[in-house]
C-alpha positions, 0 to 999 in steps of 0.5 A, a space after each residue: 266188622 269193627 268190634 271196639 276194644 275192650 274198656 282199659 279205664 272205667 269211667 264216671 259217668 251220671 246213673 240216676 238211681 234214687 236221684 243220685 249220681 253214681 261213678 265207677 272208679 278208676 281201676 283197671 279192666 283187670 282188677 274188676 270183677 265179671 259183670 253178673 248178668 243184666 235182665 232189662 224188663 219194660 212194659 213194651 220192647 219194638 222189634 223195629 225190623 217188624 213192628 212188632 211191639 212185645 209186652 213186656 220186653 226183656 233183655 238177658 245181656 251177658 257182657 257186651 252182648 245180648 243173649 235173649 230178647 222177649 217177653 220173658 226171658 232166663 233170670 240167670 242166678 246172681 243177675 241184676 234186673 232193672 224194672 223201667 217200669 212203663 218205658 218201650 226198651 229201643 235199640 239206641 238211637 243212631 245219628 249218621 251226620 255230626 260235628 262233635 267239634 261244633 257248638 252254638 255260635 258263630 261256626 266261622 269264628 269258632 274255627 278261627 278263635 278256638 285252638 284245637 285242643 279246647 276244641 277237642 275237649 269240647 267235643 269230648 263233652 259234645 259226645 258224652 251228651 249225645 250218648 246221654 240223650 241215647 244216642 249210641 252210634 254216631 257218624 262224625 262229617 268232619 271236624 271243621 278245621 281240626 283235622 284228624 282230632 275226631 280220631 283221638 276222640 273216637 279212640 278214647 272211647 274205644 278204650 274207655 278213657 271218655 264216654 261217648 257213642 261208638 263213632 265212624 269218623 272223616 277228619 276234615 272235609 274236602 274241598 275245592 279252592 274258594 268253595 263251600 266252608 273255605 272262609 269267604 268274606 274274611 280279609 284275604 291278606 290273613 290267609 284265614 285257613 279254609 275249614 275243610 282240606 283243599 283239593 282241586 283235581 282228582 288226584 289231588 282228592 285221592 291225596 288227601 284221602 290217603 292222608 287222612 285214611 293215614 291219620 285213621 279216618 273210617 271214611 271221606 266226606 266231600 262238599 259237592 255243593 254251595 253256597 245255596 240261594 232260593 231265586 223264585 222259589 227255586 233252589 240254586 247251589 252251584 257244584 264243586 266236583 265233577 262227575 268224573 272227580 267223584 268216581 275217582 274218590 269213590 274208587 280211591 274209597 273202595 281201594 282202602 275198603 271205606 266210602 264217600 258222603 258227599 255234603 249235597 244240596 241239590 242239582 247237578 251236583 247230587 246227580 254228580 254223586 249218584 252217578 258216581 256211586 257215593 254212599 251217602 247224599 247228606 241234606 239231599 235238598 234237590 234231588 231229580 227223578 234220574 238222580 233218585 233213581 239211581 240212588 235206589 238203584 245203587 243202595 244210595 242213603 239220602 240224610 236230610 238233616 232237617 234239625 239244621 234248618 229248623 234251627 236256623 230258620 228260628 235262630 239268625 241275627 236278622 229277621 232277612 235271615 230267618 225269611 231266607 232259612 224258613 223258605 229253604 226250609 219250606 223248600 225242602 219239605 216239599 222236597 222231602 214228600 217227593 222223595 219219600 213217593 219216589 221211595 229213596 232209602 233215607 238214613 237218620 242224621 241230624 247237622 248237631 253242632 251248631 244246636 246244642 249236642 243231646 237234643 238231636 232226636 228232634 231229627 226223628 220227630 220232624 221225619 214224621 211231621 214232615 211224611 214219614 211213618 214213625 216206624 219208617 222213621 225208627 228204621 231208617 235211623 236203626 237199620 240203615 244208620 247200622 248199615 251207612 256206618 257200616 255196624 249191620 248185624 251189630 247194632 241197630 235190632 234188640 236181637 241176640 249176639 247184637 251189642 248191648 247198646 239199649 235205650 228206654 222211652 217213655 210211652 210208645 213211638 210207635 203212637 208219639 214219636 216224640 219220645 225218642 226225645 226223652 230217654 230215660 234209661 241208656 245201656 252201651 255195650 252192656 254198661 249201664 250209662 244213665 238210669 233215671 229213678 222211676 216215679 213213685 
């Protein structure tokens, strides 16, 4: 089980108490003293595995971990205890599809004009704002065109040199020779280079894994589908990898002990995948009733991503776009309600990157505007987001020997889920990261 490393460099990070922004100094772990004892208190804690609502909550964290949770727990002498007055105590949030190295804007171009290195700064500040909006796990689905950079970002926050969530990270993407990502509609004598690492057979896919796992990738992420069209109402997006290919990545996978994601929108290629064994089906659009059935079978995790296409179903150029993108919207809800009868196993991952990085807890709340049950909801974004990154029995429960990684809600989720969107306090690894004042 991973555990990250312990913080080398503290780091400033913005703490709201009294409204005024607080930065630790730049001193090493072993010139600072022991963190005394941190007791949360809240009005209501969610067992999310249960339920179960406590009122009040508190949590008793000693170091990186929790020690207790209930409703009263041991005050040890010298701990610090933070009163969040009428919040719900969470674990923290966990987005299992994101691309740190995206932004709002053109994703062609951005990949095209923008260096790596600005790229990377810019993901830098991308994590920092998902951890503020408490989000503090995430799965990174490729850097589109950055390679193996998402590495550097992943293992700077390990060691504390930059805030952000703990992160399992791809690299690039896999792709086939003019498939889904691979620059279309540019001048073919520029040689414009696709977003996504080639690969055009089976052995040529177990190449790249080796190469990225190499360069410290946590696992693969494949384009098995695209480019998308709605024809009559129907959902028609061609696939890329055979059957056959994708066991082959999946058994290269298991050989280096990680696992395969595969960009999916719908049929054949999400069956492709199923049969394959894949991890995990991201957009998971079209899924038939043989390929949901042998994802319930083999424990296979649809990600919907409906953030994505609410985003872009509201913000195209042209009023043709936004009519294509909301019909494929309405599609995939219908979709959804389906999938949620057939009773698939669904992971909480929003496509962030293209919208604003820190306002992807709007995933949370279309879930359940569109079928799910807020706690169904919370669950599948905890307890299977702690388990698709591979962190189960670590994250994802307010339970004892868990890290640290708390956030606090206004009102309660199980009523309105929306106030996931709205975080005001959020603890990583038993740091305080941001702390809003309570109202007078």
């Amino acid at each position: 089980m991973h555990k990250p490393s312990k913080p080398v460099f503290s780091f400033c990070v913005r703490v709201l108490v009294a409204g005024l922004p607080v930065c630790a100094g730049a001193t090493t772990a072993a010139q600072q003293p022991a963190n005394p004892p941190i007791v949360l208190h809240a009005a209501r804690l969610l067992e999310v595995s249960t339920g179960n609502v406590l009122q009040p909550g508190e949590v008793l964290v000693e170091g990186e971990r929790i020690q207790a949770v209930g409703t009263a727990v041991d005050h040890p002498q010298g701990a610090q205890v933070i009163d969040l007055g009428d919040t719900t105590l969470l674990p923290g949030l966990i987005d299992a599809h994101v691309h740190l190295f995206l932004h709002p804007g053109a994703e062609d171009l951005q990949t095209v004009e923008e260096s790596v290195p600005r790229r990377t700064i810019l993901a830098e500040q991308a994590a920092k704002a998902d951890l503020m909006a408490g989000f503090t796990a995430e799965r990174d689905l490729g850097t589109e065109g950055a390679g193996s950079a998402s590495t550097a970002v992943r293992d700077a926050i390990n060691q504390g040199i930059i805030p952000g969530p703990r992160l399992r990270v791809s690299a690039n993407a896999i792709d086939i020779l003019g498939g889904h990502e691979d620059a279309i509609g540019y001048n073919p004598a520029q040689h414009v280079l696709s977003n996504a690492d080639y690969a055009n057979t089976a052995d040529e896919i177990v190449a790249v894994m080796r190469e990225q796992h190499k360069e410290g990738s946590d696992f693969a992420k494949i384009y098995q589908t695209g480019p998308d069209k709605m024809i009559d109402g129907v959902l028609h997006t061609p696939y890329q990898y055979s059957e056959a290919q994708l066991a082959a990545a999946v058994e290269e996978a298991h050989r280096l002990g990680t696992y395969v994601a595969v960009h999916a929108m719908g049929e054949p290629g999400t069956l492709y995948a199923a049969q394959a064994g894949v991890a995990s089906i991201e957009h998971a659009t079209q899924l038939s009733d043989e390929t949901m059935r042998l994802m319930k079978e083999k424990g296979i995790f649809a990600v919907p991503t409906f953030t994505i296409f609410d985003y872009f179903a509201h913000h195209r150029e042209s009023q043709d776009q936004t009519a294509a993108e909301a019909a494929m919207l309405d599609y995939k809800i219908a979709e959804f309600k389906k999938q949620i009868a057939f009773g698939i196993s669904f992971a909480v991952g929003s496509d962030v990157g293209p919208f604003p990085h820190g306002t992807q807890a709007h995933e949370l709340t279309l879930m359940v505007r569109y079928g799910m049950k807020p706690l169904a909801v919370l669950q599948a974004d905890m307890l299977n987001g702690a388990k698709l990154l591979r962190w189960e029995g670590q994250i994802g429960e307010l339970k004892p020997g868990y890290y640290a990684d708390i956030i606090a809600v206004p009102g309660n989720p199980l009523h309105d889920i929306s106030v996931v969107e709205h975080v005001s306090f959020v603890m990583k690894n038993g740091e305080v990261i941001r702390q809003e004042a309570l109202p007078r």
